[in-house]
C-alpha positions, 0 to 999 in steps of 0.5 A: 195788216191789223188794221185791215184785217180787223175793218174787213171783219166788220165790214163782213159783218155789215155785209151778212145782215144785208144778205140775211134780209135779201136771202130770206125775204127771197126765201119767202116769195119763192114759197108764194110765187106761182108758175110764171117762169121768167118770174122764178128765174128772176128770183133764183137770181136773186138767190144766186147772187146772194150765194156769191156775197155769201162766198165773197163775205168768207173769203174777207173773212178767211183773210182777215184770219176772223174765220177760225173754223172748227176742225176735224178729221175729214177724207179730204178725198170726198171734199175734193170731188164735192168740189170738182163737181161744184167747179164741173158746172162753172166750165164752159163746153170748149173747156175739159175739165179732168179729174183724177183722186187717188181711191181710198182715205185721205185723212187730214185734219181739216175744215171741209167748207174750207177746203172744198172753197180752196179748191173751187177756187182754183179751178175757177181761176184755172179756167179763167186762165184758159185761152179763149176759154179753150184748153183743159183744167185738171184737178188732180189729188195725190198721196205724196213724200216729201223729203225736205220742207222745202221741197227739193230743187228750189233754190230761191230765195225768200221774198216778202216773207210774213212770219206765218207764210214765207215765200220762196221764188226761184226763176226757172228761166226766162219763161218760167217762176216756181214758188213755194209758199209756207214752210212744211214743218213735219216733212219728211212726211207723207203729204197730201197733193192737191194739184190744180193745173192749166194749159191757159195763159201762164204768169210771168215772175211779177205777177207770181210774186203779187198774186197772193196780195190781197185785192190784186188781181189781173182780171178786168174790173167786175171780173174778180175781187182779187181776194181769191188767192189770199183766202187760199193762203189764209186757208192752207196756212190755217191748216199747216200747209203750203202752196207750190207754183209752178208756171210758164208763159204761154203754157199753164200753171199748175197750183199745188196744196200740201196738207198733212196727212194723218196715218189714221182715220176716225171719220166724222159723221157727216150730217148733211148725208143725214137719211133723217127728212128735214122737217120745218114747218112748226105750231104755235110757238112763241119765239122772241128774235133779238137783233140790232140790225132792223131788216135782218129782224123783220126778215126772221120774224115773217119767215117765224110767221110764215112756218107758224110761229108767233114771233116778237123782236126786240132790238136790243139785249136789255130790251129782251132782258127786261120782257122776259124779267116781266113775262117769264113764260111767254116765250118758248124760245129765243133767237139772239144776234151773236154781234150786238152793242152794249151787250152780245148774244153770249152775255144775253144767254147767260143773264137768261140762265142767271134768272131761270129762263130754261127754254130754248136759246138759238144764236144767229151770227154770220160769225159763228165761228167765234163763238166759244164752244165751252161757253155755249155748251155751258149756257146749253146753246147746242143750236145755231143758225148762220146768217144769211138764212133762208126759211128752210134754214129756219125751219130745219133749225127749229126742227133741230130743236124740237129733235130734242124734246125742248119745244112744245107749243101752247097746244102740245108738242110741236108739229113739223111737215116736210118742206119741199126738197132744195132746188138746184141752184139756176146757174143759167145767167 
């Protein structure tokens, strides 16, 4: 497991630079595209499906625990209806899909993309489990006690028990399996319930007693990766929780999450209710990109040109090292890979800062997340960019850097306009 896990973060790795030059070239011939609808429709197809690489290169990483995201304390309430709002457009108009959150906090420490991704995917996988796309999804989310830490009633046995997520099954009769997955160690303890539930198909005790196993899957080939339930265990497990099941043949199946749930909440802000304009169009800046991966730097150069930036690129850490050694005041910002042979975007910033380079320095990683934070605060690395990136993403970044009074191009400070507001994604293929 290793092994794989250490293969499935290099090949997420691999895969985020092809959808970095995918996502931004794409970017770039929407601002440029005229008002040909099939052509724009064509080109949110692009879009759309690099989205969903996007979401298939987290749930690889989720699995291969390579994705070790920051957490904080969150209302796991509001994810929750972010994400049945996400999971709303994905079901077909034979199925109902109701929701029902409890009002109020629901405080938990967390990682919102993590969770809001657990959800979505349960929903949709509820709605595949629908006859005939017919019947009703619920997304249901509850304060509940739990008495025991393993729940009262289930008196199976452990099966297939990794240390980090032992699981219980227990037959309930000849139709129907209840499973717990992972052990709640705080219990008895007020708990969160996140509750997925369906009138579909149901799962017979074999299927339940591999469904967490990663590439299983019993939909038809194309339809699924079978990487969606062992990215939810990965997520839950990282956040010291566990899953109940409950399904019978012929009659649904309903998924539930227990979280912990704290007794106090100091909520964070969250940016993206930010009422600030993101900004992105800059002047005359002279930005050096560094990255080893030659389709993700030509990408990220003509975004730079095209918000108006003069941008140069090296393709390699001692390359860029031995420029800036010659020119010291060329650049007013550099942009480096996180993930680079011979030497990272880490040792790269902090040669940089040894020799006196004080400009701004921005690390692009699809794997951002492991990144050190101490270590970057140190080097004064407080902006990122994730890959796969578009040119908004570009801009708002350099946007965020200017906010901070860093930038100033070689005729005054930079200049920033608005860019148009994001589209809603085409979900009409």
């Amino acid at each position: 497991m290793g092994a794989i896990g250490r293969v499935a973060g290099g090949v997420a790795h691999d895969f985020n630079n092809i959808l970095a030059a995918i996502s931004g070239f794409a970017s770039l011939l929407e601002l440029d595209l005229g008002d040909d609808p099939k052509q724009r429709h064509m080109l949110r197809q692009i879009g759309t499906a690099a989205n969903r690489g996007k979401e298939l290169v987290h749930s690889i990483m989720t699995f291969s625990r390579a994705e070790q995201a920051d957490r904080t304390v969150i209302d796991a309430g509001d994810v929750c209806r972010e994400a049945a709002t996400i999971a709303g457009l994905s079901m077909t108009g034979r199925a109902h899909f109701d929701v029902d959150i409890e009002p109020g906090p629901l405080p938990v420490q967390g990682n919102v993309t993590q969770i809001d991704r657990a959800v979505v995917n349960l929903c949709l996988n509820a709605r595949d489990a629908l006859l005939d796309a017919r019947g009703v999804v619920q997304l249901q989310v509850r304060r509940v006690h739990i008495d025991g830490g393993r729940m009262s009633g289930m008196r199976g046995s452990l099966s297939m028990s990794p240390a980090d997520a032992p699981i219980l099954v227990e037959s309930a009769g000849p139709r129907r399996t209840k499973m717990l997955v992972g052990l709640l160690t705080h219990a008895p303890a007020e708990y969160l319930r996140i509750r997925v539930a369906d009138d579909g198909c149901g799962m017979s005790e074999s299927v339940m007693r591999q469904m967490f196993e990663p590439f299983f899957t019993t939909k038809n080939v194309g339809d699924g990766t079978g990487l969606g339930l062992s990215s939810v265990l990965g997520i839950v497990s990282a956040h010291g929780g566990a899953i109940a099941v409950d399904s019978a043949l012929g009659k649904g199946t309903s998924f539930d999450i227990l979280l912990p749930l704290l007794p106090e909440m100091t909520m964070a802000p969250d940016p993206a209710q930010s009422t600030q304009a993101r900004p992105a169009h800059s002047t005359e800046m002279r930005v050096l990109v560094v990255d080893d991966d030659p389709q993700t730097r030509d990408a990220l150069e003509t975004i730079l040109e095209k918000i108006g930036c003069e941008a140069s690129s090296c393709d390699n850490a001692r390359e860029a090292l031995a420029v800036i050694h010659d020119e010291p005041d060329l650049f007013d910002l550099v942009i480096t890979d996180y993930i680079m042979p011979d030497m990272d975007g880490m040792e790269l910033a902090a040669k940089l800062r040894k020799h006196g380079f004080a400009r701004p320095i921005i690390l692009t990683s699809g794997r951002l997340q492991d990144v050190p934070t101490s270590e970057r605060e140190r080097l004064g690395i407080d902006v990122l960019l994730p890959k796969p990136f578009t040119l908004r993403d570009v801009g708002e970044m350099i946007w965020a850097v200017a906010q901070r009074g860093q930038l100033s191009g070689r005729s005054g400070p930079v200049r920033i306009t608005q860019l148009p507001p994001r589209e809603s994604p085409d979900t009409s293929a």
